[in-house]
N, C-alpha and C positions, 0 to 999 in steps of 0.2 A: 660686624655687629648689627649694620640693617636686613642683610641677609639673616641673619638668624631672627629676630624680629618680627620680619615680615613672614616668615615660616611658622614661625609658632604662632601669631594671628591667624595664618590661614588654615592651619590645625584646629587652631581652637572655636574657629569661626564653622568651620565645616562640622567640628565634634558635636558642636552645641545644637547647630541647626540641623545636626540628624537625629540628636537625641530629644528634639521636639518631634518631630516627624514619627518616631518611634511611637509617641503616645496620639499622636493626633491622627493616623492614617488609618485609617476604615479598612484596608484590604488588612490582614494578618499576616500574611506574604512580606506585603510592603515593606511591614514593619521589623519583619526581622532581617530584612536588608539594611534598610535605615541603620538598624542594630549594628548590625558586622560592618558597616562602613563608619561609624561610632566609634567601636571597638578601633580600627585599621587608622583613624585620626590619636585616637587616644595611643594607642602604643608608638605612633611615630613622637609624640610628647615626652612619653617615657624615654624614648632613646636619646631626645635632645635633651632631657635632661639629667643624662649621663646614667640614665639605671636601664641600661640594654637588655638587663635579665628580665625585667617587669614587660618589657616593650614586647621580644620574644615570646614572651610565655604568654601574653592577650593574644598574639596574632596565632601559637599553637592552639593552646587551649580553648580562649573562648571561641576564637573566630573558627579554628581548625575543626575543633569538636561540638560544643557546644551549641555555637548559632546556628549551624550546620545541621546537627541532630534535629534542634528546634524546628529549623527551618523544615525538614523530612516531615517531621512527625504530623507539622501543619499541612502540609501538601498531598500526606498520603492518608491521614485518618480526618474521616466524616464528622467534623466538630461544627454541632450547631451553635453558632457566636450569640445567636439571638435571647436563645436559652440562656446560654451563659451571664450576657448583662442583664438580665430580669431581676435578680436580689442584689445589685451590684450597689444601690443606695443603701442598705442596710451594714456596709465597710464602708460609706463613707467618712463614718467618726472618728473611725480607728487611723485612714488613710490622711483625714485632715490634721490629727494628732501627729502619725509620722512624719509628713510634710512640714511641719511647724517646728520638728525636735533638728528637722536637716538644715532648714532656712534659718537656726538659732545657731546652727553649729557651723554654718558658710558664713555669716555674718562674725562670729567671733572669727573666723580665721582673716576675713579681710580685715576687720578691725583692729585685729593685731599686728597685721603687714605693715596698716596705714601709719598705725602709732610708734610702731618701733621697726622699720623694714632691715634694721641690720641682725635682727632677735635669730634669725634663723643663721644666718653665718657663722655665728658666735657657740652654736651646739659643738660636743666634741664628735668626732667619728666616733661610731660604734666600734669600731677593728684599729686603734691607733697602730696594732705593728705591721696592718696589712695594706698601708696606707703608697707602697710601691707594684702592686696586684689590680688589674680589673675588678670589674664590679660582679661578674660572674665568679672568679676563681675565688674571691674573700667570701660571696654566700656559699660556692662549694666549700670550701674549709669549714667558716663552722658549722654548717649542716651536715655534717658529715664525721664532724668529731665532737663537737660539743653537743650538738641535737640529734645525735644518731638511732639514739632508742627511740625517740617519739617520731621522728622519720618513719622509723618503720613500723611502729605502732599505728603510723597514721595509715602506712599503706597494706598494713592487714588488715584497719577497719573496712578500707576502699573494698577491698578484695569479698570479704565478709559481706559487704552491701551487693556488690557485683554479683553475688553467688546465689543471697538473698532475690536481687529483684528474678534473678532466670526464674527460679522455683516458685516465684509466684504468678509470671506472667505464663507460666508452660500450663498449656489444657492440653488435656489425652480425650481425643474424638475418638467416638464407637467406630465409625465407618470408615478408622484412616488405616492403613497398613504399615506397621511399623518394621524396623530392625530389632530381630531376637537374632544372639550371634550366638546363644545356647544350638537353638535348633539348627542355625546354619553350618557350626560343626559338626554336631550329630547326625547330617545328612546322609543317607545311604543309597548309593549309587542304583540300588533295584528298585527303591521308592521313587527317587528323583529323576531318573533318566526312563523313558517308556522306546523301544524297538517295536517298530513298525515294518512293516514288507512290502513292499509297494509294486503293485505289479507293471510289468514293462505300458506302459504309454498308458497310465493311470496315473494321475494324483492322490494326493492324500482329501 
């Protein structure tokens, strides 16, 4: 019980003080380091507290892909940061409003810890028959039988965006040379190929 304890302090001590660092670090780099090592605190949490599938899917997802990407994008394209905080006062009202909806809504949940800390034990499980199953095989079951069309609703939207961002990111330059696999079938041997005769101790 100290061992488990003292790990999830150290988790949560590590998750908090990168998810400061996130906001406060001037390199853009830094920050999405800070990030993904946030994320790597935060799913080792998830595990300890028994939702292994959540934990996993932070360290695929965001950290695998996501932070990852982010992280590319900032290191390979020319983003002036300077530009970018110049109107950044003009979303502070919107950002002070959001902050104030999250610190109302962290405050209700520790205030209801404090007041009642057995309130959460007392819920029933969502899956009462699957209650001799892991915590992955119960979300595979009903993801899989009972949410199966929005499942896959969801991942032909994915698909449909995917499809979406290529065709808008694709430019056709005048000066590039492309593949036409029309004319590369229709190629004919007396147009494509030139015989030359080269005479004895001459080059071409």
């Amino acid at each position: 019980m100290i061992l488990t304890a003292i790990f999830f302090y150290l988790f949560s001590g590590i998750a908090i003080a990168s998810a400061f660092m996130v906001i406060s670090s001037r390199n853009p780099v830094h920050s999405v380091l800070f990030l993904i090592l946030a994320f790597v605190n935060a799913a080792c949490l998830f595990i300890m507290a028994g939702a292994e599938f959540l934990g996993l899917l932070l360290i695929v997802v965001y950290v695998g892909a996501v932070a990852v990407l982010f992280l590319f994008v900032v290191m390979m394209l020319d983003v002036d940061f300077a530009e970018l905080r110049r109107g950044y006062l003009q979303y502070m009202p919107v950002g002070a409003l959001v902050g104030l909806i999250v610190l109302a809504e962290l405050l209700m949940v520790v205030g209801g810890w404090v007041t009642s800390p057995t309130a959460t034990g007392s819920v029933a499980s969502p899956i009462p028959d699957m209650a001799d199953v892991s915590n992955i095989e119960a979300i595979g079951n009903v993801l899989y039988t009972r949410y199966v069309y929005f499942f896959q609703l969801a991942g032909l939207i994915l698909l449909v965006a995917m499809v979406g961002a290529i065709v808008l990111t694709l430019r056709h330059k005048e000066n590039v040379r492309r593949q036409d696999i029309n004319v590369q079938v229709a190629r004919d041997p007396k147009t494509a190929i030139e015989v030359r005769k080269v005479e004895s101790g001459k080059g071409i």
